[in-house]
C-alpha positions as CSV (number, residue, x, y, z in Angstrom):
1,X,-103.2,-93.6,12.4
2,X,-100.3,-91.4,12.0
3,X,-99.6,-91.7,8.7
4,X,-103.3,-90.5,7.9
5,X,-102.8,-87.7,10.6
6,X,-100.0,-86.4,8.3
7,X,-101.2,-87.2,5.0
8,X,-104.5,-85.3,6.5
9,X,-102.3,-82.0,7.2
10,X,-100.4,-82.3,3.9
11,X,-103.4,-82.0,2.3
12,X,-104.9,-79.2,4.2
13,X,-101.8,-77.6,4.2
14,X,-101.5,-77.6,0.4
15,X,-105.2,-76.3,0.1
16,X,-104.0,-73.2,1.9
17,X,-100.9,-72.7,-0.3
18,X,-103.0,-72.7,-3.3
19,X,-105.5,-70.5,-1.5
20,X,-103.3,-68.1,-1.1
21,X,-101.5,-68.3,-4.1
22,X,-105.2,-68.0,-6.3
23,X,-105.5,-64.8,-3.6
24,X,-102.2,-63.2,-4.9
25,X,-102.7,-63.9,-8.4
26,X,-106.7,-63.0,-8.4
27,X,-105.0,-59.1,-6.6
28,X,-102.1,-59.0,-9.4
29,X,-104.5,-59.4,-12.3
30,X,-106.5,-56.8,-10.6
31,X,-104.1,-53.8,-10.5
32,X,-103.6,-54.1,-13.8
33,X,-105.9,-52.9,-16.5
34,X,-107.1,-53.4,-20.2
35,X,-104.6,-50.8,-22.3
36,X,-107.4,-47.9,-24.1
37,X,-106.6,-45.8,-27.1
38,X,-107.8,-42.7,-26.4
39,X,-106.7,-40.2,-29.4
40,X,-104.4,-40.4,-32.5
41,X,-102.8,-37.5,-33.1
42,X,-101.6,-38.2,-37.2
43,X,-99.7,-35.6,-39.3
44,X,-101.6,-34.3,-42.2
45,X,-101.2,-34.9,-45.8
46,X,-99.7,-31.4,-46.7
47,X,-97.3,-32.4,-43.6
48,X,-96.0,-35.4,-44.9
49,X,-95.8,-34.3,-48.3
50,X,-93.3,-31.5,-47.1
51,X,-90.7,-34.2,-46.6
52,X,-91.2,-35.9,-50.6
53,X,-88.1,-38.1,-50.0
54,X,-89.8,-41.4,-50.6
55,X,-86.4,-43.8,-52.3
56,X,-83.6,-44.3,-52.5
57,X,-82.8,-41.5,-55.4
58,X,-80.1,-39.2,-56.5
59,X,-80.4,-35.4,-56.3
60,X,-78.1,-33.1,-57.4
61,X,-76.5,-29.6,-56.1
62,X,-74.5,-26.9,-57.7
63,X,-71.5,-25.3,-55.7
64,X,-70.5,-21.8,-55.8
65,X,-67.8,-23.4,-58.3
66,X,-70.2,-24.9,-60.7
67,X,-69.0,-28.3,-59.8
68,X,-72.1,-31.0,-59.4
69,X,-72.6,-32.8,-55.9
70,X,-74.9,-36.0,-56.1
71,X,-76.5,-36.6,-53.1
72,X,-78.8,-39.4,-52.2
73,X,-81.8,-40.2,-50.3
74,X,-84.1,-43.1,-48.9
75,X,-87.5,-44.0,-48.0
76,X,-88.8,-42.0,-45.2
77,X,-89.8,-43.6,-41.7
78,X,-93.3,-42.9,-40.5
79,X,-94.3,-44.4,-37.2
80,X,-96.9,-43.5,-34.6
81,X,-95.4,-43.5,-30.8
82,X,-97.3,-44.6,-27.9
83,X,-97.5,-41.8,-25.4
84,X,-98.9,-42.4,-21.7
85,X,-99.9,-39.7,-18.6
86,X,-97.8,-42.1,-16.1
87,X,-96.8,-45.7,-15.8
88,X,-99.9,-46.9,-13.8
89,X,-102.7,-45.5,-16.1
90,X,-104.5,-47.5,-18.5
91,X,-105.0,-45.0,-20.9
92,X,-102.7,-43.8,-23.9
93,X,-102.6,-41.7,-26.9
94,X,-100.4,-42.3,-29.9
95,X,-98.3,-39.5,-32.2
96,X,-96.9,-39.7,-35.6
97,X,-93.6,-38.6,-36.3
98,X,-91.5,-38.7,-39.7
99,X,-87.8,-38.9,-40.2
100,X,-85.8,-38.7,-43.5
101,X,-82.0,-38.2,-44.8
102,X,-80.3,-36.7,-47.5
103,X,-76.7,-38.3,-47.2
104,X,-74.2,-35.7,-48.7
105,X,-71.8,-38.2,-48.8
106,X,-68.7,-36.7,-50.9
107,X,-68.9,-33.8,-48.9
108,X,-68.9,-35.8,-45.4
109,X,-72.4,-34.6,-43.5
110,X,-76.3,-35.6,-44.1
111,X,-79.1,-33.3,-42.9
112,X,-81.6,-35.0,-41.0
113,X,-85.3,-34.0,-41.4
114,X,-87.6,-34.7,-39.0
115,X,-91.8,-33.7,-38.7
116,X,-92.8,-34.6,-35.5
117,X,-96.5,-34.4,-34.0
118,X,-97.8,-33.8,-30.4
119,X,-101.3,-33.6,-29.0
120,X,-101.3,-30.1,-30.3
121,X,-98.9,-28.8,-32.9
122,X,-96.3,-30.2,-35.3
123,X,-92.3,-29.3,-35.2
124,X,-90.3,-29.6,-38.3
125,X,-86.7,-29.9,-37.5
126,X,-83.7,-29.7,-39.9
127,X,-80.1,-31.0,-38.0
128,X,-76.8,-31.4,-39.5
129,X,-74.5,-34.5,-39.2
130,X,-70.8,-34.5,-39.6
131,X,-69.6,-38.0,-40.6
132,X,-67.6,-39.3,-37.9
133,X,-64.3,-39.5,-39.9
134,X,-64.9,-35.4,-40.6
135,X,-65.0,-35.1,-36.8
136,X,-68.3,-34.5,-34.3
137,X,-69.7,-31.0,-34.6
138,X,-73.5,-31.6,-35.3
139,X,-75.4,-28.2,-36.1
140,X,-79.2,-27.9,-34.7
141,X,-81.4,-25.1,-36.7
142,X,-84.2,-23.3,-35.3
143,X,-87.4,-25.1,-35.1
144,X,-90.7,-24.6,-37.4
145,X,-93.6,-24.8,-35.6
146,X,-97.0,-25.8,-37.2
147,X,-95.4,-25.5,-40.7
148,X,-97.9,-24.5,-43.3
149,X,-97.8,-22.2,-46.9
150,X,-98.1,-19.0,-44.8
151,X,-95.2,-19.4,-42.9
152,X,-93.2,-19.4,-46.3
153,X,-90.8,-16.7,-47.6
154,X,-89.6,-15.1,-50.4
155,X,-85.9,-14.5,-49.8
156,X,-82.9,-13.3,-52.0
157,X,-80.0,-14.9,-50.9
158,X,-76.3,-15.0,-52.0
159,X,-77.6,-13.1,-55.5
160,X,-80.4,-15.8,-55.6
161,X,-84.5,-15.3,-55.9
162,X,-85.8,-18.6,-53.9
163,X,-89.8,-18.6,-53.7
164,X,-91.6,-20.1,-50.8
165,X,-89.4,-21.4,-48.9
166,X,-88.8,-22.1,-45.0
167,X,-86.2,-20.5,-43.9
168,X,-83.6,-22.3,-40.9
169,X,-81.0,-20.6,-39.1
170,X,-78.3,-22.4,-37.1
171,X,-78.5,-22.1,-33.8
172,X,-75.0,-21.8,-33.2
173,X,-73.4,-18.8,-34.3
174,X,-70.1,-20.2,-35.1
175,X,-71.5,-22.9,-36.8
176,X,-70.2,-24.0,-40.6
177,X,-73.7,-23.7,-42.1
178,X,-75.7,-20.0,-41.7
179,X,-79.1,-21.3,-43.3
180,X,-80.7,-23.9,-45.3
181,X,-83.8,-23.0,-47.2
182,X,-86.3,-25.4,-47.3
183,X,-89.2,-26.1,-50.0
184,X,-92.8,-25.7,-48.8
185,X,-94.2,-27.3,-51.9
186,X,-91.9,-30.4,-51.5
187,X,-88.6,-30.1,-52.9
188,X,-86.7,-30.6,-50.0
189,X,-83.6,-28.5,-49.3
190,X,-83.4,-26.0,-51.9
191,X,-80.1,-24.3,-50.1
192,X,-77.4,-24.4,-47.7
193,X,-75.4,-21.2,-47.4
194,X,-72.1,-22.2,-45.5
195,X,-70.2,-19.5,-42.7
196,X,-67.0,-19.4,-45.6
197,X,-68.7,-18.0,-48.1
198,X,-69.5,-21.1,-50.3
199,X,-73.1,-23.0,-50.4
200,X,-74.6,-25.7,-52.3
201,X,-78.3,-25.4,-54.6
202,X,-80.6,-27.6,-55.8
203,X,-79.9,-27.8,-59.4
């Protein structure tokens, strides 16, 4: 008889550990909800097409010198990024963003572009990137917001004509680069005017 007296309580006793178990698990699946898309926020066409760097390829620039510099690009990243209110909401909303390099290798720095899109308007960044060996100085430009053919220029610079182009000023004003011009009918950097005098065009 007490054998079956315990055997009885095992059993009930079990019955209530999984009760309660089911309970906490049946709670946990409930405070957590079914992921929803809500928007897509994607750059446009004339956006992407700003930044035409799509291989790897070769490019050359002229120095104040005459001398040649080949530089050399790859295939540009686009990604969309998932973007939430708060940790606990089931919604989200996702933004593209694009990032590309031009590695000026012989001279020891790439500039980094970057188009990146929020819920409402679209930054195009330009940053410069001293090679580790060259030291650690990296260079941020003034940001373009919402870049499109009206925000172009027609600037003369260093004795030069340059025709619709964005035009980026370093931040810093003891930085090595003044400005780079950039191309608003994709061809990339068209010019980098350094702080001594020398710079480096898109032949």
């Amino acid at each position: 008889m007490e054998n079956v007296t315990r055997l009885f309580k095992a059993i009930v006793q079990s019955n209530l550990f999984t009760k309660y178990y089911a309970l906490i698990l049946i709670l946990f699946v409930s405070g957590c909800c079914e992921q929803e898309l809500t928007e897509r926020y994607l750059l446009s066409d004339y956006e992407k097409s700003l930044v035409a760097y799509t291989s790897y390829d070769s490019i050359t620039y002229v120095d104040e010198t005459g001398q040649n510099l080949v530089t050399t690009t790859q295939p540009r990243i686009i990604q969309l990024n998932k973007n939430q209110p708060g940790p606990e909401s089931c919604e989200y909303w996702e933004t593209e963003t694009l990032n590309n390099f031009i590695n000026f290798i012989d001279s020891g720095f790439t500039i980094e572009l970057n188009l990146t899109m929020y819920r409402e308007d679209v930054d195009l960044r330009l940053c410069y990137w001293v090679d580790e060996s060259q030291g650690s100085d990296n260079e941020f430009f003034t940001i373009l917001q919402n870049p499109t053919g009206q925000k172009a220029e027609n600037i003369n610079l260093m004795g030069f004509e340059f025709k619709e182009v964005f035009v980026f000023n370093n931040r810093d004003d003891n930085g090595k680069v003044d400005q780079i011009l950039y191309s608003s009918k994709g061809k990339g950097v068209e010019f980098i005017s350094f702080s001594d005098g020398t710079y480096l065009k898109l032949k």
